[in-house]
C-alpha positions as CSV (number, residue, x, y, z in Angstrom):
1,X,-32.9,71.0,-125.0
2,X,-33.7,71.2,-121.0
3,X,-35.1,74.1,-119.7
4,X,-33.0,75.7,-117.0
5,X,-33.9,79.2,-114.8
6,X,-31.7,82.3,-116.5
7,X,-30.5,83.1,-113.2
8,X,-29.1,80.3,-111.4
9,X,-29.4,77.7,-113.8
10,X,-31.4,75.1,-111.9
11,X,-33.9,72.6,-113.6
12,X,-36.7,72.2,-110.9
13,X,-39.5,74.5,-110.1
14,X,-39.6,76.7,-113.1
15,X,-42.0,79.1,-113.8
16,X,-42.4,81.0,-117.5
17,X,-41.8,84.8,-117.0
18,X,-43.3,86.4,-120.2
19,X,-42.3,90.1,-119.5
20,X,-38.8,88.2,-120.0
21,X,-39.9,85.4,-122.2
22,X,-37.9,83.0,-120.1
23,X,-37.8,80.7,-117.3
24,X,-37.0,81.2,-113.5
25,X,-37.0,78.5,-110.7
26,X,-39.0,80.0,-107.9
27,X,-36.1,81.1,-105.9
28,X,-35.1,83.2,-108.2
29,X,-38.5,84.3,-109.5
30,X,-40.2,85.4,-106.3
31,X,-36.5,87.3,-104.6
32,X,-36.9,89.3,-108.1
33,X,-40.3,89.9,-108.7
34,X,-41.6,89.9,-105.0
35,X,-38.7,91.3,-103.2
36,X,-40.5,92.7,-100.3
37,X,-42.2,89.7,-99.0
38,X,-39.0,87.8,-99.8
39,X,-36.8,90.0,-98.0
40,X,-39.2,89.6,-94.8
41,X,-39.1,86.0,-95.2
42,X,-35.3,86.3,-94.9
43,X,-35.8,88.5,-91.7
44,X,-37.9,86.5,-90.0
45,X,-35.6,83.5,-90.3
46,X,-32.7,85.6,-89.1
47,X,-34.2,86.2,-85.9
48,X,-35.7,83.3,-85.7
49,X,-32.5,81.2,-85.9
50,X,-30.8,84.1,-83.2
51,X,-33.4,83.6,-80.7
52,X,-33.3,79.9,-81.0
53,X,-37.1,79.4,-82.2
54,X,-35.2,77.0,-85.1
55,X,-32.6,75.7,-83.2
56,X,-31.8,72.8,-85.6
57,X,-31.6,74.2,-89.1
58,X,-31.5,71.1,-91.1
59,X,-34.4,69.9,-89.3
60,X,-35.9,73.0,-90.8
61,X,-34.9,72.7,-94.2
62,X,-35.8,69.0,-94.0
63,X,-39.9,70.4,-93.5
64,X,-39.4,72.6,-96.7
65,X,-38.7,69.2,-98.2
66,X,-42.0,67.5,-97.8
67,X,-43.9,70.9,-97.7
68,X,-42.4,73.2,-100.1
69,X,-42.7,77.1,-100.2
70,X,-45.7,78.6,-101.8
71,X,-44.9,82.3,-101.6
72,X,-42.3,84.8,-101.7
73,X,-42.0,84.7,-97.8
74,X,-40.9,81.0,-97.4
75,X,-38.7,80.7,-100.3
76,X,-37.2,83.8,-98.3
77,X,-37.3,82.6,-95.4
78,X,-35.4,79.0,-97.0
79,X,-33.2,81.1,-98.4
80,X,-32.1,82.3,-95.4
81,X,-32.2,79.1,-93.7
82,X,-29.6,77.7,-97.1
83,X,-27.6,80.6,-95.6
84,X,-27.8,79.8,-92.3
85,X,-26.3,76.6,-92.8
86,X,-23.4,77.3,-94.9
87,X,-22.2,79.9,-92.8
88,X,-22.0,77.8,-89.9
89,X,-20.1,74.9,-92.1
90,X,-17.6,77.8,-93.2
């Protein structure tokens, strides 16, 4: 049996929760357990992206592919970026 996170189903970057005695891909793990930090992340990519700092998103979300997140703040801050993208190819 593969193990999977219990929110969103993905197989890569799990991490074992034992308050919950399951597993959570990072994603998931730090927007639930580190909100703040995450939700800041997402903010700071928001304005980023408006003010044209990142003014080629999948250039962006190409770095997080050789240099993954680490914390709460840059998965929110991909997170945002993911969001970025598919709102623009809506």
């Amino acid at each position: 049996m593969s193990r999977k996170c219990s929110c969103c189903d993905t197989i890569h970057n799990l991490y074992f929760v034992p308050s919950d005695e399951d597993f959570m891909c990072g994603e998931c793990y730090h927007e639930q357990y580190h909100r703040y930090e995450f939700n800041l992340g997402r903010y700071e990519a928001e304005v980023d992206v408006q003010n044209s700092d990142v003014y080629d998103v999948e250039a962006a979300l190409d770095a997080f592919i050789s240099d993954p997140p680490d914390n709460a703040f840059q998965y929110g801050y991909l997170y945002e970026l993911k969001s970025e993208l598919e709102n623009r190819s809506v």
